[in-house]
C-alpha positions as CSV (number, residue, x, y, z in Angstrom):
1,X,43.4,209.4,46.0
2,X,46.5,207.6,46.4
3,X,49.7,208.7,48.7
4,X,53.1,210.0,47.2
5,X,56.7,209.5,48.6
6,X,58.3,213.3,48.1
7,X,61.8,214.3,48.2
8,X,62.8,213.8,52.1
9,X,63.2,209.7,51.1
10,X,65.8,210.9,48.4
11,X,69.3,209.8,49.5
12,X,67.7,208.0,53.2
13,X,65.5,205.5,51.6
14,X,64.0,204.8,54.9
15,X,61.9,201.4,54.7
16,X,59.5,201.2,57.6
17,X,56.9,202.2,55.3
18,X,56.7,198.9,53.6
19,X,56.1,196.9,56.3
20,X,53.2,198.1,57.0
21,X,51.3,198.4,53.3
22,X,49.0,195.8,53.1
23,X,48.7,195.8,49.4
24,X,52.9,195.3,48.7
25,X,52.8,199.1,46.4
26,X,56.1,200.4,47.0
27,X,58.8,199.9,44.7
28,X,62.3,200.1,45.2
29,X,65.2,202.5,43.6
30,X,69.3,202.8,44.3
31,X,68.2,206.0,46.7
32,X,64.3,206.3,46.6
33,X,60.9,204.3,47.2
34,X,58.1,205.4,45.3
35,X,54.3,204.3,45.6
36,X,52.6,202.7,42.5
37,X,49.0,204.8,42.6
38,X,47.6,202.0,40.8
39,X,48.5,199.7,43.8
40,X,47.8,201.9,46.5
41,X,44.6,201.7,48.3
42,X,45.1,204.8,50.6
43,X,45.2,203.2,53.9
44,X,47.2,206.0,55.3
45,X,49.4,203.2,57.4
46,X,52.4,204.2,55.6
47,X,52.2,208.0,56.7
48,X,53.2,207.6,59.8
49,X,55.8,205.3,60.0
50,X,58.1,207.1,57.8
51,X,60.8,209.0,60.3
52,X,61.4,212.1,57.7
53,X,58.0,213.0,56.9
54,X,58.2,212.0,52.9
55,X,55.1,210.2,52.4
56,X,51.9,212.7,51.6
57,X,48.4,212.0,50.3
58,X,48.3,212.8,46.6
59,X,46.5,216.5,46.8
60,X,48.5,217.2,50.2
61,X,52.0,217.2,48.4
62,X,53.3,220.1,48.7
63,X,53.3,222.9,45.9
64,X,57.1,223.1,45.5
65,X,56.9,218.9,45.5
66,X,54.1,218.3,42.4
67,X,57.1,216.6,40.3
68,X,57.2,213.7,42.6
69,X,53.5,212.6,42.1
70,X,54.1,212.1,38.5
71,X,57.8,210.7,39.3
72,X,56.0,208.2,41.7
73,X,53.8,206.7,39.0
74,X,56.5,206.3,36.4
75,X,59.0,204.5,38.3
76,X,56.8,202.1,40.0
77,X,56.1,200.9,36.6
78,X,59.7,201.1,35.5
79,X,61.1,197.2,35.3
80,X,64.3,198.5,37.1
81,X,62.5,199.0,40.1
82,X,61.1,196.5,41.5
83,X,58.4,195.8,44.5
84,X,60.0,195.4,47.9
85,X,57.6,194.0,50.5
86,X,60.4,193.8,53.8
87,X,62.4,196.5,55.6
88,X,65.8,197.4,54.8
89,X,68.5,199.3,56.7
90,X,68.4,202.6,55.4
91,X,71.2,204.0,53.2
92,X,74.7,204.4,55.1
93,X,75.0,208.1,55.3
94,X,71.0,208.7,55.8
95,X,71.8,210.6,58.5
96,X,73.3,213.2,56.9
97,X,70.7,213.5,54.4
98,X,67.6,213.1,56.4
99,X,67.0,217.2,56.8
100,X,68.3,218.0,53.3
101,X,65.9,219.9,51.1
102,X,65.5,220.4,47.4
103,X,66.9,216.9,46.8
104,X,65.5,216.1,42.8
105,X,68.5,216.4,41.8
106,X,70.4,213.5,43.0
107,X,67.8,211.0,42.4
108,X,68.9,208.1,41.0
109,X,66.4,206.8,38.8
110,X,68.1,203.6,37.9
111,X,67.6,199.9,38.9
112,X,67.6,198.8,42.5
């Protein structure tokens, strides 16, 4: 099983996650971070450090949130975005984004 970063990271793009994942599996988009299940080792240390609650294990993602396991996996191998392995200030207006549902839509899925 590997974990999955869902739709309350879209537009926040909260990075305490990656400094604790021992195995460097999180990759980096303009709005997003995604896991790469290949990478992942499910430690579960990532879970809990993220403030909005975005990261689930892989059959724990919620039903209205299946799209993101398979987003996950496909941009981690996208060359646009890459690996980041140190935390970042979250985006400028996470804030106001941070309790925003239904989010897919702005999802950038270009490069970093």
């Amino acid at each position: 099983m590997t974990y999955v970063v869902t739709d309350a990271c879209v537009k926040c793009k909260y990075t305490d996650c990656v400094d604790v994942c021992p195995v460097d599996c999180f990759h980096e988009g303009p709005n997003f971070l995604v896991i790469d299940p290949d990478e992942c080792i499910d430690c579960t240390l990532c879970v809990a450090e993220c403030p909005v609650e975005a990261i689930y294990a892989e059959d724990d993602v919620p039903a209205d949130q299946q799209v993101y396991i398979q987003l996950n996996a496909e941009l981690a191998k996208s060359a646009k975005w890459p690996v980041i392995v140190e935390k970042k200030d979250p985006l400028p207006d996470h804030d106001q984004w941070a309790s925003v549902k239904n989010k897919l839509s702005h999802l950038d899925r270009n490069g970093a």
